[in-house]
C-alpha atoms as one frame of an Amber mdcrd trajectory, in Angstrom:
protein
  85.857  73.858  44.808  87.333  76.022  47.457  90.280  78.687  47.021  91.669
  80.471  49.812  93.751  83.352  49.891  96.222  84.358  52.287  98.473  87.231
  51.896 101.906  86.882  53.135 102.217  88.832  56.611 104.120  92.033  56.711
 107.497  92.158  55.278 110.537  94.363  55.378 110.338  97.399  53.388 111.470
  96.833  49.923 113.863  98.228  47.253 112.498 101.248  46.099 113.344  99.910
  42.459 111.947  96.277  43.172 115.228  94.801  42.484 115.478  93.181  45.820
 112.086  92.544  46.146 111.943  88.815  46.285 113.962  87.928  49.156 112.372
  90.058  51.738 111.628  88.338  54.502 109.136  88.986  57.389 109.200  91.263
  59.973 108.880  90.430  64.053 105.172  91.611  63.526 104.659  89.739  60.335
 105.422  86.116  62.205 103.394  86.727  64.857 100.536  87.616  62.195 101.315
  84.252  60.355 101.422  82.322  63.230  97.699  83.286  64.469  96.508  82.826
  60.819  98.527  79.674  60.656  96.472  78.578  64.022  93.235  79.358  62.254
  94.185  78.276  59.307  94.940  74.880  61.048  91.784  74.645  62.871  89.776
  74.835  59.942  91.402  73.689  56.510  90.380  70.544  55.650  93.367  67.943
  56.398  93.441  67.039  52.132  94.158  70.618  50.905  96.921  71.856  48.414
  98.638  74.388  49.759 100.703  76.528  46.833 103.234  79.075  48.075 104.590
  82.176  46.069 108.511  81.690  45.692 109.101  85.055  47.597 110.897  84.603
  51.023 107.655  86.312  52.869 105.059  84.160  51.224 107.579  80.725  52.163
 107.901  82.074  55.844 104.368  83.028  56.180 103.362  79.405  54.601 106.098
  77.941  57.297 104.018  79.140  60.113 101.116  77.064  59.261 103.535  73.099
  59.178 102.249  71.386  56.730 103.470  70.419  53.481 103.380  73.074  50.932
 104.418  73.413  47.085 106.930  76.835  45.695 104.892  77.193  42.264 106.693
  80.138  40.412 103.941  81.054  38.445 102.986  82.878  41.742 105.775  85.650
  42.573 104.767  89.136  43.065 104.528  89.513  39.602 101.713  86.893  38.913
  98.250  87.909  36.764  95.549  86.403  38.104  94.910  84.039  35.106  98.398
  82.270  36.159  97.194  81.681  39.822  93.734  80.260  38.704  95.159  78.377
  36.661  97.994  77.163  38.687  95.017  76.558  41.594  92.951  74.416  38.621
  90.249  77.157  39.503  87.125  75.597  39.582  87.952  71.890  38.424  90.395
  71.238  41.425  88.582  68.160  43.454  90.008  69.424  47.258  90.742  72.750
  48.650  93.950  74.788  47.551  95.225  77.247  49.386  97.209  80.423  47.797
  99.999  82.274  49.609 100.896  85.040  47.904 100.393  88.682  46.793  98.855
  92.013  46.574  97.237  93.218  44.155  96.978  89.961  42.441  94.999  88.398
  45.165  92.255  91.018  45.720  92.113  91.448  41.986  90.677  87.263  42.184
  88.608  87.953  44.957  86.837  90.846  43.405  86.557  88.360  40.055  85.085
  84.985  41.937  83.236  87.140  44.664  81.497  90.044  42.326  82.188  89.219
  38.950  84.014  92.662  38.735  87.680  93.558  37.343  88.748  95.634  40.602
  91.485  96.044  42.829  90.569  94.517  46.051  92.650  95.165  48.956  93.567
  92.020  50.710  95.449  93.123  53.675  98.812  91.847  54.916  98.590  88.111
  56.563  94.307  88.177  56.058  93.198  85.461  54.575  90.179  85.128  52.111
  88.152  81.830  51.440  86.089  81.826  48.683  83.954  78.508  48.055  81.810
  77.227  44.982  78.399  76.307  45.494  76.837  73.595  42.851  72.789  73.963
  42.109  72.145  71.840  39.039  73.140  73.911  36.118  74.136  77.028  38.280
  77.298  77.269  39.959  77.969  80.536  41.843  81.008  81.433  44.127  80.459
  83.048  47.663  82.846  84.304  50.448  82.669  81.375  52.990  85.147  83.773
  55.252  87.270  86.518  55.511  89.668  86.516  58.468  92.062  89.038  59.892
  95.455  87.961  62.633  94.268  90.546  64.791  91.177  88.873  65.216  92.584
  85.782  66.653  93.490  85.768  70.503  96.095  83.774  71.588
């Protein structure tokens, strides 16, 4: 089983009381961070891999950058625990990759579970993405980072 998480890319600055929260969209800085992950991201996903996108307007346009087929689940808005997006991925049972665009501090919080074990607040940081893979040895199973990258990292 793999799981990777990418954060949505940076947004416009929100309602101070949330109520707007949902439909903020990306900034000119945010699509040029999806669109390097989304070049990454297309380089090295495997082509049979769910891809499961946060109903929030930033986490569809960041998930637009990448062109491929992708699902709105709303059991992953900004508001989503992190037993809703494992179990929404089918965290470990699903039989190809699934890929998770969505939110902080959800998303750290299941890194810092699958990676360490530990119920922390990882920070994830706008358009990174995280990709945390399962490794199988007989009766042990034990998750590992297989890569963390960052937009800024990518050259164009």
């Amino acid at each position: 089983m793999e799981l990777i998480l990418w954060r949505h890319a940076e947004a416009e600055i929100g309602d101070p009381e949330g109520a707007l929260d949902e439909g903020r969209r990306l900034t000119a800085k945010g699509h040029k961070q999806a669109a390097r992950m989304a070049e990454w991201l297309a380089a090295n996903l495997p082509e049979r891999c769910k891809i499961l996108v946060s109903p929030a307007t930033r986490a569809v346009q960041t998930a637009e950058a990448l062109g491929r087929k992708f699902k709105i689940h709303p059991d992953l808005g900004p508001m989503a625990g992190v037993v809703q997006i494992l179990t929404a991925a089918n965290w470990p049972h699903a039989k190809e990759p699934v890929l998770i665009v969505g939110h902080q501090p959800t998303l750290g919080q299941i890194a810092a579970a699958l990676v360490a074990g530990v119920e922390q607040n990882w920070s994830i940081r706008k358009g990174n993405v995280w990709w945390i893979a399962q490794k199988d040895r007989g009766d042990d199973t034990s998750n590992y980072l297989r890569a963390v990258m960052a937009p800024e990292l990518i050259k164009k």
